[in-house]
C-alpha positions as CSV (number, residue, x, y, z in Angstrom):
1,X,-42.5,-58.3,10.7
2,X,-42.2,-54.6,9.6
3,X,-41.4,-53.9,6.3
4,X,-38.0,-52.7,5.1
5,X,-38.9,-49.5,3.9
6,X,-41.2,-49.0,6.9
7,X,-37.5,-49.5,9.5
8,X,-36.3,-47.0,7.0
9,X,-38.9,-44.0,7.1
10,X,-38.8,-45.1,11.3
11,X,-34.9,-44.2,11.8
12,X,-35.2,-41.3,9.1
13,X,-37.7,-40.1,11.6
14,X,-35.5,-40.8,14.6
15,X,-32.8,-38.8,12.8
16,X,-34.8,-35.9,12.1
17,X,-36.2,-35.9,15.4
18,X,-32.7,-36.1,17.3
19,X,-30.8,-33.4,15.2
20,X,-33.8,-30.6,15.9
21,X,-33.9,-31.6,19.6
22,X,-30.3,-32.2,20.5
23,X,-28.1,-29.3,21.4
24,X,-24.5,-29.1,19.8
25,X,-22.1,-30.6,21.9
26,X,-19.3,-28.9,21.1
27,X,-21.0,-25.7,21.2
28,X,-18.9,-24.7,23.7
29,X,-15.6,-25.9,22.8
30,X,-15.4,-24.6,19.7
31,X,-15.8,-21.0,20.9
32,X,-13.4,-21.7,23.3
33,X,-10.6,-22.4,20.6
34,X,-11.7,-19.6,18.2
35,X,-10.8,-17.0,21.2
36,X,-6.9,-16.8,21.1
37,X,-5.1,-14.8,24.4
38,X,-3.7,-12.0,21.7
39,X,-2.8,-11.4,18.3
40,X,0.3,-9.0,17.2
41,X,0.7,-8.2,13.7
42,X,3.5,-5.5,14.2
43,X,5.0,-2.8,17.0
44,X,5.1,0.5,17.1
45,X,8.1,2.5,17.7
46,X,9.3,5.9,17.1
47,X,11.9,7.9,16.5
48,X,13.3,11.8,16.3
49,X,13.2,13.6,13.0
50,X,16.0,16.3,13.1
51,X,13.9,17.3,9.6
52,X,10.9,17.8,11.0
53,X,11.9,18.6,14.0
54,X,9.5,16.2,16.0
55,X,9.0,12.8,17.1
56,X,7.2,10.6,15.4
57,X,6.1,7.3,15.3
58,X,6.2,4.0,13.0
59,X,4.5,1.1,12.9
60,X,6.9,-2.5,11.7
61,X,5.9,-5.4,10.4
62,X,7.9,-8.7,10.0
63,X,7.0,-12.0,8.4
64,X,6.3,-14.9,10.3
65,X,9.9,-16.7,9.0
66,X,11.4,-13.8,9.9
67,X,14.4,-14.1,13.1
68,X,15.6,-11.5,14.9
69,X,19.3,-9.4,12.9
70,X,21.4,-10.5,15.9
71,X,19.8,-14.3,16.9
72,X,20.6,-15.7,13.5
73,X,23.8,-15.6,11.3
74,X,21.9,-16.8,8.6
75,X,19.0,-14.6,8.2
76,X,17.3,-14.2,4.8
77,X,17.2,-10.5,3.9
78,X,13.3,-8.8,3.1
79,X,12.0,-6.3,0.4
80,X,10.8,-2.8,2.5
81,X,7.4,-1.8,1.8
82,X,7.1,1.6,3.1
83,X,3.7,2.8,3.7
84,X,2.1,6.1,3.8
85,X,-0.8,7.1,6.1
86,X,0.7,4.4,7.5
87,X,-2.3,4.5,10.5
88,X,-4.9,4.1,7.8
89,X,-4.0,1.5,5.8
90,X,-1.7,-0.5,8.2
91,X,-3.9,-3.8,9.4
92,X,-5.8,-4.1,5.5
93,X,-2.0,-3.7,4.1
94,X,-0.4,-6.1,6.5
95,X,-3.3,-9.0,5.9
96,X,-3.1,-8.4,2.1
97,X,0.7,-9.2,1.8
98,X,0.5,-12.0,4.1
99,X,-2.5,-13.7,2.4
100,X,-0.2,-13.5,-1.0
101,X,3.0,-14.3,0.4
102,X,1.6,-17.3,1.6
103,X,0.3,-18.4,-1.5
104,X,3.3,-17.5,-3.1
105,X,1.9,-14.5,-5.0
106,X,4.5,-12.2,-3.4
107,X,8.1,-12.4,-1.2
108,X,7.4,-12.0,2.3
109,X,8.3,-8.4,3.4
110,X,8.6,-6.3,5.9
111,X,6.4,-3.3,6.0
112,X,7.0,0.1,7.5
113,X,4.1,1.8,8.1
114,X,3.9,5.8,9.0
115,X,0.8,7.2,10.7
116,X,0.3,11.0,10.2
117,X,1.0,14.1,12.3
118,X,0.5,16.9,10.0
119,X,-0.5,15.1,6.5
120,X,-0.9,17.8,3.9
121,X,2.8,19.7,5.5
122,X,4.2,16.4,4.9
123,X,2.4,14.5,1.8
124,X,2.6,17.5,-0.5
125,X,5.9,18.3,-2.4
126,X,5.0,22.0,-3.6
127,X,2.6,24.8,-1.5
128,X,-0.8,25.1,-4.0
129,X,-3.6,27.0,-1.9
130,X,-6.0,25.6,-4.0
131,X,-8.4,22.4,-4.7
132,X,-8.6,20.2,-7.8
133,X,-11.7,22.7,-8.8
134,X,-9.0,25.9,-8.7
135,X,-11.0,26.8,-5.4
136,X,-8.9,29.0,-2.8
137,X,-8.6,27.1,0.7
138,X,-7.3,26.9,3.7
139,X,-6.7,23.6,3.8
140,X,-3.5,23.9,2.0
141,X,-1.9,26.8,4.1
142,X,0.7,24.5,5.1
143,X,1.4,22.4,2.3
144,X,4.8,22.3,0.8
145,X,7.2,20.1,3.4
146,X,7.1,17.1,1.3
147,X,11.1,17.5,0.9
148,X,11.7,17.7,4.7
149,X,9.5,14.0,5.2
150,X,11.3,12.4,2.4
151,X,14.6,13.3,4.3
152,X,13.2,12.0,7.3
153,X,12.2,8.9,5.7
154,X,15.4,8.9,3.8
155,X,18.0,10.0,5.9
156,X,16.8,8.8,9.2
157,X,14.1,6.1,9.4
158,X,15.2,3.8,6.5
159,X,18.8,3.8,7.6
160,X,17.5,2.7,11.1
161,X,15.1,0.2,9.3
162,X,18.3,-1.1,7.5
163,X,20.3,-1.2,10.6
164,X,18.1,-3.1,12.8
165,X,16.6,-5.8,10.3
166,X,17.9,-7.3,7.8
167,X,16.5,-5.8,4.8
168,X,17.4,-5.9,1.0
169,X,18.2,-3.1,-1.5
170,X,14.3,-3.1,-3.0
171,X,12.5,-0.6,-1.0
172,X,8.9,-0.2,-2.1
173,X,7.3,3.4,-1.8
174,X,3.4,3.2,-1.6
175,X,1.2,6.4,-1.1
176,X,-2.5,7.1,-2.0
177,X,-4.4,10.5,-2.7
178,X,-1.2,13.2,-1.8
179,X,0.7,10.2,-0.8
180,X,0.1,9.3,-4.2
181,X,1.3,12.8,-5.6
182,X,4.6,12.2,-3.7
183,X,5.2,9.2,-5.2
184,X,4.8,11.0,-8.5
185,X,7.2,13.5,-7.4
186,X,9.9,11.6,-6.4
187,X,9.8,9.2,-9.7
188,X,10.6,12.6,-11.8
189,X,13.5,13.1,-8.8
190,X,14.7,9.7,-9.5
191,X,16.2,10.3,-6.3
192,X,17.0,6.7,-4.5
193,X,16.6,4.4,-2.2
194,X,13.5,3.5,-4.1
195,X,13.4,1.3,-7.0
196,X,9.6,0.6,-7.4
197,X,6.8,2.8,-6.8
198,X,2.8,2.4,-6.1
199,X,1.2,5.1,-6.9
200,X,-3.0,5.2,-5.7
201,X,-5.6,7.4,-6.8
202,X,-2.8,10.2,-6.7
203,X,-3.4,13.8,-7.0
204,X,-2.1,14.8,-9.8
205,X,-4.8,17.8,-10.3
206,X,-2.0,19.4,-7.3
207,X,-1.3,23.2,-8.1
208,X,-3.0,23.0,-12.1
209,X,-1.6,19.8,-13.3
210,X,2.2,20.8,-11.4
211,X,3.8,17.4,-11.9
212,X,1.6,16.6,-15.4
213,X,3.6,19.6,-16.9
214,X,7.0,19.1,-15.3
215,X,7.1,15.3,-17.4
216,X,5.7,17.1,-20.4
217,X,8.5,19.9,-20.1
218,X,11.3,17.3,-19.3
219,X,12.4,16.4,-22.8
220,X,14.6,13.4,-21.5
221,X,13.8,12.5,-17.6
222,X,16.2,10.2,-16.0
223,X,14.0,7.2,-15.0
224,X,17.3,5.2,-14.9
225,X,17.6,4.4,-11.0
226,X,13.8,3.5,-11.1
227,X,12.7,-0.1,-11.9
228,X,9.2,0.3,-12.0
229,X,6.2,2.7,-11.4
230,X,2.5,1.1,-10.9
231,X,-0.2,4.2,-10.8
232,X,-4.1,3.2,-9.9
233,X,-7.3,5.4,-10.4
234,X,-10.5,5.2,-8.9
235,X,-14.0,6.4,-10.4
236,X,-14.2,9.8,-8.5
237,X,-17.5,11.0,-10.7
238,X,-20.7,12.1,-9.8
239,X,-21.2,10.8,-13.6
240,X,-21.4,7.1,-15.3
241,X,-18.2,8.1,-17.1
242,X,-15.5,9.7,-14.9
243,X,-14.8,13.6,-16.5
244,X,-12.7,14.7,-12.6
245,X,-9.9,16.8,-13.0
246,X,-8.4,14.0,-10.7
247,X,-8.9,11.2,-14.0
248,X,-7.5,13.6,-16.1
249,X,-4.9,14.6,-14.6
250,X,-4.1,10.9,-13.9
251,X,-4.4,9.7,-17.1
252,X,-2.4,12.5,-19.1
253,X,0.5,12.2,-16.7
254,X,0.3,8.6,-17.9
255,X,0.3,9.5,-21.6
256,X,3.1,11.8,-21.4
257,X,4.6,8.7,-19.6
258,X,4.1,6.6,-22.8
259,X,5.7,8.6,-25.0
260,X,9.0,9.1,-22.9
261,X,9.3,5.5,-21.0
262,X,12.7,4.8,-20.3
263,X,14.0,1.4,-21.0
264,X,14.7,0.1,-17.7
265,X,11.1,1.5,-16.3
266,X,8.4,-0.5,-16.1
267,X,5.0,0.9,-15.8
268,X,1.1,0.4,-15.5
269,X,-1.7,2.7,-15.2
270,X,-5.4,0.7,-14.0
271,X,-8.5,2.2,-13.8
272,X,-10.6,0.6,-11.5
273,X,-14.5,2.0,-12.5
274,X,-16.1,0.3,-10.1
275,X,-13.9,1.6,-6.9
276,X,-13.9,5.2,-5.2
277,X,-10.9,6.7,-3.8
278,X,-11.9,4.9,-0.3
279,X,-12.2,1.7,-1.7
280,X,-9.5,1.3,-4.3
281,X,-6.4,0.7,-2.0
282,X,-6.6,-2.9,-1.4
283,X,-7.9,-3.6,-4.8
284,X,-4.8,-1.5,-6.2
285,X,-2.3,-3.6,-3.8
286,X,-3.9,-7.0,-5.1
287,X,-3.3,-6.5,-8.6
288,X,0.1,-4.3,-8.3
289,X,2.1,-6.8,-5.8
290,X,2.6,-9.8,-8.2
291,X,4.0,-7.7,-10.9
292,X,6.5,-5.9,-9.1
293,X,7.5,-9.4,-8.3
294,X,7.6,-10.2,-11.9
295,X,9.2,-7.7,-13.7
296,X,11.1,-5.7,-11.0
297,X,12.5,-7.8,-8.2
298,X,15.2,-10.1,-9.9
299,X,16.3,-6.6,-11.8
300,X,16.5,-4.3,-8.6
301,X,18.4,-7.2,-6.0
């Protein structure tokens, strides 16, 4: 008779022997069902600026609960996250909301993304011919149309957003760099439909500190039709602490902030040391979301 432990070393063997030798055999099936005919995560349509004069093109997102306006008399109504360099940041944006809308971080929203034509005409409220160093360029010849794309976003696309889906009051502005800066400049316009604001890695160094001196200068800004402002900063230094006139003029638009908050404006200012201005927007998005949810969306419906 063979001994026990003998059988058991034997069929350990066995085992060994058949897992090394045998091919998967659902190998094939697997890849198969990991291979789906197509994904959509928006459309793209477009529409004519009488602002700007052009057409230009959008990019929509809608949750997955979401039913078309006219098939459903009881739709729910969606936040409006609109989203500059809306080309850029579109599919990372899209995949971060629903990731924390699913877990319940967030509302689901719907998400209007706008893709560039002319970005520094359009994301730059004032003409500056210079960099954050003070350096003359060309770069900048044609800044200064930030006031014609905020019609066309106000004027034209969000009223079309409004009219085709159903949409709530809260519309979300989020812009990095000079999308950032407009952000900026439209919190000191208090000029609706926006009641929150995201503001990332925004250029606030824009024509010598522009929009740090117009809070200083405005003894009493009217925040009152803004619920709440959320800016991020990114480590934009050749050196271990960050000394850029982009910190700096970051963080002393956020002081002057402090000592002139308005009651009904909630704000935030991160730093985020270990992120460059590539790399921050996700991160920003992550840890802004949940607290607009928090503290602004039961005041602004």
């Amino acid at each position: 008779m063979i001994p026990f432990k003998n059988v058991i070393k034997f069929s350990f063997y066995l085992l060994i022997i058949e897992l090394f030798s045998c091919k998967a055999p659902t190998q094939n099936i697997i890849e198969k069902e990991v291979k789906p005919a197509s994904i959509e995560i928006g459309e793209i349509k477009s529409i004519f600026s009488k602002s700007l004069n052009e057409e230009r093109e959008y990019l929509i997102y809608t949750p997955e609960s979401y039913v078309r306006k006219n098939d459903s008399s009881d739709q729910k109504k969606y936040p409006v996250l609109v989203l500059l360099d809306g080309g850029y940041h579109f599919h990372s944006v899209i995949g971060a909301i629903q990731f924390m809308s699913s877990n319940g971080l967030i509302p689901e929203m719907i998400v209007v993304a706008i893709p560039n034509t002319d970005r520094t005409r359009d994301l730059s409220p004032t003409f500056s011919g210079t960099d954050w160093e003070g350096t003359p360029t060309e770069r900048f010849a044609k800044s200064g149309g930030g006031e014609k794309f905020l019609s066309f976003i106000n004027d034209e696309l969000l009223p079309e957003i409004d009219k085709t889906y159903s949409t709530l009051n809260l519309k979300v502005f989020v812009g990095q760099s000079l999308g950032g800066l407009l952000a900026n400049h439209i919190l000191l316009a208090n000029n609706p439909p926006f009641g929150a604001f995201i503001s990332i890695d925004p250029s606030l160094w824009w024509n010598n500190y522009e929009y740090v001196d117009k809070l200083k200068n405005n003894i009493n800004p009217d925040l009152s039709n803004t619920k709440s402002f959320f800016m991020a900063s990114a480590h934009n230094s050749d050196s271990k602490i960050d000394s850029s006139e982009i910190r700096m003029s970051q963080t002393q638009f956020y002081n002057e902030l402090l000592l002139k908050k308005a009651d009904d404006l909630a704000f935030q200012f991160k730093i985020h040391e270990d992120d460059s201005h590539n790399s921050v927007p996700l991160k920003a998005l992550y840890d802004v979301l949940p607290p607009v949810k928090r503290e602004c969306y039961s005041k602004i419906r």
